[in-house]
C-alpha positions in Angstrom: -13.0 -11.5 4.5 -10.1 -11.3 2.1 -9.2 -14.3 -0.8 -5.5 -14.4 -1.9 -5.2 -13.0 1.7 -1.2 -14.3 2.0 -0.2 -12.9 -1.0 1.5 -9.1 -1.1 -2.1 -7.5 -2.2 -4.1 -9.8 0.7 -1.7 -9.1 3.5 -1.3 -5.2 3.0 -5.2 -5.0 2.9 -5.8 -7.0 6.2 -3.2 -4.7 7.7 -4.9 -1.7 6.3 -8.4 -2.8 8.0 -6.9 -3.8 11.5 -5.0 -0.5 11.7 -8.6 1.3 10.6 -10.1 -1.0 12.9 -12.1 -3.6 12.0 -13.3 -5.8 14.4 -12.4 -9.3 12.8 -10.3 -9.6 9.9 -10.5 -13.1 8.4 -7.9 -14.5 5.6 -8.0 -17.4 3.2 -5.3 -19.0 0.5 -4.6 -22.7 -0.4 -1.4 -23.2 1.5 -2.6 -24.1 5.1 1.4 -23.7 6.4 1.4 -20.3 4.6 -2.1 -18.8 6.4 -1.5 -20.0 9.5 1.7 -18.5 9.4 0.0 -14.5 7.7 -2.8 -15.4 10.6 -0.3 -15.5 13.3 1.9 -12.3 12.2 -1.3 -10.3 11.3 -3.4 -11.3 14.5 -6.1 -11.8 12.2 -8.4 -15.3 11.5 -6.5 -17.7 8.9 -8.3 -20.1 6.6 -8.3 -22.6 4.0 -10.4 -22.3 0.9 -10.1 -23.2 -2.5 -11.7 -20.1 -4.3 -12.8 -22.1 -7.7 -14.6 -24.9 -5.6 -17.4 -23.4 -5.0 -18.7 -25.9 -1.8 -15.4 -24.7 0.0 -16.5 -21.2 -0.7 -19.8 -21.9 0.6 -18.2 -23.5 3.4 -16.0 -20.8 3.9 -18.3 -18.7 4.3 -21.0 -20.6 6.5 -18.0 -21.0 8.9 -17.6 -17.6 9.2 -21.1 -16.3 9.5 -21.6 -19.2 12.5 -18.2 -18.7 14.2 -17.7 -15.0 13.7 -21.1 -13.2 12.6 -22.0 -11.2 9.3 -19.3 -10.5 6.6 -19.3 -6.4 6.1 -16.8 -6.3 2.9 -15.7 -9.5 1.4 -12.6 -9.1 -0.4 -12.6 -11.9 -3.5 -8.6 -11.0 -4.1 -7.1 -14.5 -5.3 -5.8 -14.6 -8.5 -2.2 -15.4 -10.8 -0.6 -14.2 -14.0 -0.4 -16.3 -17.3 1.0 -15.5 -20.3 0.2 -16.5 -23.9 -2.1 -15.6 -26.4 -3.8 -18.3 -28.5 -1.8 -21.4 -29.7 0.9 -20.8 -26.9 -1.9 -20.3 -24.2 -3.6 -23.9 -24.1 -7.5 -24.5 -23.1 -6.5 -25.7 -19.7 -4.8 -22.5 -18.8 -7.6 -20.2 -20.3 -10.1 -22.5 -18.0 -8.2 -22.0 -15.2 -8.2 -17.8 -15.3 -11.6 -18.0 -15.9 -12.3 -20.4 -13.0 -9.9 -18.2 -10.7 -11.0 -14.5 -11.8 -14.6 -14.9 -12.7 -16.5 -18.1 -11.6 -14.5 -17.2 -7.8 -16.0 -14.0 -7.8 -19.9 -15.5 -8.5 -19.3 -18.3 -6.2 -18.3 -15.7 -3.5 -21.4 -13.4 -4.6 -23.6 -16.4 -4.3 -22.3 -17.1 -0.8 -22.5 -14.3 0.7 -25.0 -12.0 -0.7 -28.0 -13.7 1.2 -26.6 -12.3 4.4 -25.0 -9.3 3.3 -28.9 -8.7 1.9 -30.6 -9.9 5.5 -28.8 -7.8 7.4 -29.5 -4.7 5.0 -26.1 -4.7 3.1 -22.7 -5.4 2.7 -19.5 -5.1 0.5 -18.1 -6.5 -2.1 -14.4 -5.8 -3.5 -13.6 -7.5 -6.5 -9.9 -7.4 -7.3 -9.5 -7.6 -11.4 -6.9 -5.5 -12.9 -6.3 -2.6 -15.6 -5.5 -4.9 -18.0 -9.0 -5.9 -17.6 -9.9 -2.2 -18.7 -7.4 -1.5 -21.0 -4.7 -4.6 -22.1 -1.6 -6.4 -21.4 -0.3 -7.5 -24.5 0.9 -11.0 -24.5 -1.6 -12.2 -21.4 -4.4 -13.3 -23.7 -6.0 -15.7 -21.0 -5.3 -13.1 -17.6 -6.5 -9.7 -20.2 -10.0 -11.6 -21.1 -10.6 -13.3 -17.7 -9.6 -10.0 -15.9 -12.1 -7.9 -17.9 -14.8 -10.6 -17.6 -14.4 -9.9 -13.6 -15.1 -6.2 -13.9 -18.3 -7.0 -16.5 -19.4 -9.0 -13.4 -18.9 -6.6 -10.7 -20.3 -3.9 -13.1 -23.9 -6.9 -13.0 -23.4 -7.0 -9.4 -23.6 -3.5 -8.6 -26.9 -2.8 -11.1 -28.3 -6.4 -9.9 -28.1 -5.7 -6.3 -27.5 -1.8 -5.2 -31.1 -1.4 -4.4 -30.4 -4.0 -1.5 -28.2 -2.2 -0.4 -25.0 -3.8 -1.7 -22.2 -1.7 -2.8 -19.6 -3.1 -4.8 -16.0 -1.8 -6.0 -13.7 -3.2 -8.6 -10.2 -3.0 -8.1 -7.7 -2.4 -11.3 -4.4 -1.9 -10.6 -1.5 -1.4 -12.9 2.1 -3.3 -11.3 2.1 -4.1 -7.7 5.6 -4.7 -5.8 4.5 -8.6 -5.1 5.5 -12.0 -6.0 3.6 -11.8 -9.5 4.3 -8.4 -10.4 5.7 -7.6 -13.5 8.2 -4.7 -14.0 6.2 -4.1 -17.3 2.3 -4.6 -18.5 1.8 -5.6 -22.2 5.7 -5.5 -22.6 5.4 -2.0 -22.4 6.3 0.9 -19.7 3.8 0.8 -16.8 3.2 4.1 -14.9 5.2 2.9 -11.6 5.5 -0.1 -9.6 3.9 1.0 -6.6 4.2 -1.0 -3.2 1.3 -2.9 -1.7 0.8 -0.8 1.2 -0.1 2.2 -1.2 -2.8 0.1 -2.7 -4.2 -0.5 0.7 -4.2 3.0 1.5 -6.4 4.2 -2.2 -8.4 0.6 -1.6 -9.5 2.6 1.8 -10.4 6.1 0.2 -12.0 4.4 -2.5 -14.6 2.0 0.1 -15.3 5.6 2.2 -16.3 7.5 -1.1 -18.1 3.8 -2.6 -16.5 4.5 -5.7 -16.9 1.7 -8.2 -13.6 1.9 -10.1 -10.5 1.6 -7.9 -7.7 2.9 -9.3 -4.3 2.7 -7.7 -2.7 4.1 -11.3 -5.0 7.1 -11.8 -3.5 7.4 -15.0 -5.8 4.6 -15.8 -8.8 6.6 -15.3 -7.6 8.9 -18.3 -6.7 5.4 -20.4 -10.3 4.2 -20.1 -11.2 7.9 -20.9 -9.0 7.8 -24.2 -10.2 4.5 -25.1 -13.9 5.3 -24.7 -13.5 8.4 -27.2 -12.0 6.9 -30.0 -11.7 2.9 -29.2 -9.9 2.1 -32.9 -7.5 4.5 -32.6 -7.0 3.2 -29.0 -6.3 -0.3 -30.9 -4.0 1.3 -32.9 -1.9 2.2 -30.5 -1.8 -0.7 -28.8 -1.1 -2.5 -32.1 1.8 -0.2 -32.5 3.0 -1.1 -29.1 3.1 -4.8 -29.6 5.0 -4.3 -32.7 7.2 -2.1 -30.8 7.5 -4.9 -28.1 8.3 -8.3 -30.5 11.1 -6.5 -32.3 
């Protein structure tokens, strides 16, 4: 099961699982023209779901288990960029990151975990982003929501690996799609990679069960940097938005 499944991210995962071979890939998104449309290219199931209404996830999700059987690995993928820090970043639009990356993410969990814990285990990938480890400068509302999603997956996995749930965050730097920027936090990112390569580390990352999924495993060393000496980590990064306003 894969959220944000017609975006770039969403579509080069469900291709990544039919060509491993999964028996049923299903998609969701908001635009019902725009699934059916992924659905039919992809040979996959397309559906509609709201992710931050949490009685169409519920739905969602009751549909599938009645029409298609357990959910293995639910994807919770959907999310969007917004800029703007504090006075240029109004309530609604900090209420709506939070709705889309964290509460989407619990109301999935909710859903699904009861199977998932039934049947002896499942999957969950959470999609946030390395500005959720690190920062993007100038994305106050996507930076706190993002990092708020891998606090949760981090409660998931301690909450629930005993019953034989595995979960794995995903953190990637800039992805070739519709909302990728050519730069993170106004500075130079490490590469714009395309989708498919995320797809393809996505899949090492869910054989080994690693937690952290790193598409930019110059990230890895980041977090490292950051963990050793966090103020002059904030330093830097004040440096860099200095660098980036002139």
């Amino acid at each position: 099961m894969i959220t944000g499944g017609t975006g770039g991210i969403g579509i080069a995962m469900a291709k990544a699982f039919l060509d491993e071979g999964a028996r049923r890939v299903v998609i969701s998104d908001l635009d019902s023209a725009r699934v059916a449309e992924v659905a039919a290219e992809l040979g996959c199931v397309g559906l509609v779901c709201d992710v931050t209404d949490e009685a169409q996830v519920n739905a969602l999700v009751e549909l599938i288990l009645e029409t298609h059987g357990p959910i293995d690995l639910f994807c919770s993928n959907a999310g969007s960029i917004a800029e703007g820090v504090l006075t240029d970043a109004p309530n609604d639009m900090w209420q709506q990151q939070w709705e889309l990356h964290v509460m989407a993410h619990l109301y999935a969990a909710r859903a699904v975990l009861p199977s998932m814990i039934a049947n002896g285990g499942g999957y969950l990938l959470n999609t946030a982003s390395a500005a959720g480890l690190l920062a993007a400068i100038g994305s106050g509302p996507y930076t706190v929501s993002k990092a708020a999603a891998i606090k949760l997956a981090e409660f998931l996995a301690i909450t629930h690996g005993d019953d034989g749930i595995k979960v794995s965050v995903l953190c990637p730097q800039g992805v070739n799609t519709a909302m990728a920027p050519q730069s993170l936090g106004d500075g130079a990112t490490d590469g714009i990679i395309e989708a498919s390569e995320l797809a393809a580390v996505v899949l090492d990352a869910l054989r080994d069960e690693r937690f952290h999924v790193l598409p930019h495993p110059e990230v890895g060393e980041y977090i490292k940097r950051k963990a050793d000496d966090t103020d002059r980590w904030l330093k830097g990064m004040r440096r860099l938005r200095s660098r980036a306003a002139r």
